[in-house]
C-alpha positions as CSV (number, residue, x, y, z in Angstrom):
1,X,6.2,7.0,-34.6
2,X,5.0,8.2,-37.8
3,X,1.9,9.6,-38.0
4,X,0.5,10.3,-41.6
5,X,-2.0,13.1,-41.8
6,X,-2.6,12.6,-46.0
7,X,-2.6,10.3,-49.0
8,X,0.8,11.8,-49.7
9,X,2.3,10.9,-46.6
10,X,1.1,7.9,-46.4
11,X,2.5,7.7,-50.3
12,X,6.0,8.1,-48.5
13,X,5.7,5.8,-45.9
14,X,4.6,2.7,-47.8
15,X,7.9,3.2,-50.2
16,X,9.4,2.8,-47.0
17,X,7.6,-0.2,-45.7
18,X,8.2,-1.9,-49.5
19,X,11.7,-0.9,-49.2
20,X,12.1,-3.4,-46.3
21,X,9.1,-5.7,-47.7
22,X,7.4,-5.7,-43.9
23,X,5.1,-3.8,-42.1
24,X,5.8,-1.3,-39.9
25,X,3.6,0.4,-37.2
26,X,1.9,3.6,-37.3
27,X,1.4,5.9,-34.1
28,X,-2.3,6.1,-33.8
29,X,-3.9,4.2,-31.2
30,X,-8.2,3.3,-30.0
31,X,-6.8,2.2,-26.3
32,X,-8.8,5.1,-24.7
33,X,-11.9,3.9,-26.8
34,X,-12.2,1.1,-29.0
35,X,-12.9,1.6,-32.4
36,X,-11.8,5.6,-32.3
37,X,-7.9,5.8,-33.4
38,X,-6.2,8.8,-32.1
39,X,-3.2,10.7,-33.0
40,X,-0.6,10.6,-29.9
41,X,-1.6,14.1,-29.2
42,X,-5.4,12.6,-28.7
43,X,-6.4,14.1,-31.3
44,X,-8.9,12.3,-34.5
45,X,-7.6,10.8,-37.2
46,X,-8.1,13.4,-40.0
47,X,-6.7,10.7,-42.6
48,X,-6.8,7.3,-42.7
49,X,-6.4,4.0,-45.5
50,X,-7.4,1.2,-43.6
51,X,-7.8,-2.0,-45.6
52,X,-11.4,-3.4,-46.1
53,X,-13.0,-4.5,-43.0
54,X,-10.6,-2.6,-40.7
55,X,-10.1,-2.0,-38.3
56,X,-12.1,-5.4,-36.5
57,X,-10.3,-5.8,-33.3
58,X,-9.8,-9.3,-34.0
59,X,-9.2,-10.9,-30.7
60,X,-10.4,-8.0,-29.0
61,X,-6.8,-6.7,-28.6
62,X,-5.7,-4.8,-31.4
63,X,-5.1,-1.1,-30.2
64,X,-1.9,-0.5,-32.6
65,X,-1.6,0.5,-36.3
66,X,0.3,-1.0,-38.9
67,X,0.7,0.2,-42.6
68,X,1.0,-3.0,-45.4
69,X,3.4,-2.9,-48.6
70,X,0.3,-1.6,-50.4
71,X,-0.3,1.3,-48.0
72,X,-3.5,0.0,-46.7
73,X,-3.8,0.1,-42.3
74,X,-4.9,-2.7,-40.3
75,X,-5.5,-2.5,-36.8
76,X,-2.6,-5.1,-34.7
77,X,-2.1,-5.9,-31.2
78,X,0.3,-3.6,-30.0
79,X,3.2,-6.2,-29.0
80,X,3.9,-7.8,-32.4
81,X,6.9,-6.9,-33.8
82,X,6.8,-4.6,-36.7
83,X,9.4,-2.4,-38.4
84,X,9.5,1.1,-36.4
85,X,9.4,4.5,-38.4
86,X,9.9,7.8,-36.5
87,X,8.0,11.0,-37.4
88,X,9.5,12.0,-40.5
């Protein structure tokens, strides 16, 4: 999954996720620890764009990423269904 590492790829990603007008996960995960989002490699984020008052955890259960039409992140449980995008 993609993993956007600046404003610029993150840029490129959300023309994606308007493209298709749905959100799409990200590969960053906080499973290991909640409320610290890792890259798959484990390590920190060194960019992020998460949307005011995210990442909550709402329900307690949102370990995923997903990036919005306006490039903002939101944390999401992991088994919704979101668009996929592969490291690009």
């Amino acid at each position: 999954l993609a993993s956007p590492r600046s404003a610029a790829e993150n840029a490129a990603l959300q023309q994606l996720v308007i493209a298709q007008n749905e959100a799409a996960f990200l590969s960053m995960i906080d499973s290991k620890m909640e409320g610290k989002f890792t890259y798959p490699t484990g390590e920190s984020l060194v960019y992020s764009n998460w949307a005011p008052g995210e990442p909550n955890d709402d329900g307690g259960s949102e370990d995923c990423v997903e990036i919005f039409t306006n490039g903002k992140w939101n944390d999401r449980a992991c088994g919704e269904k979101r668009l996929v995008v592969c490291e690009f």
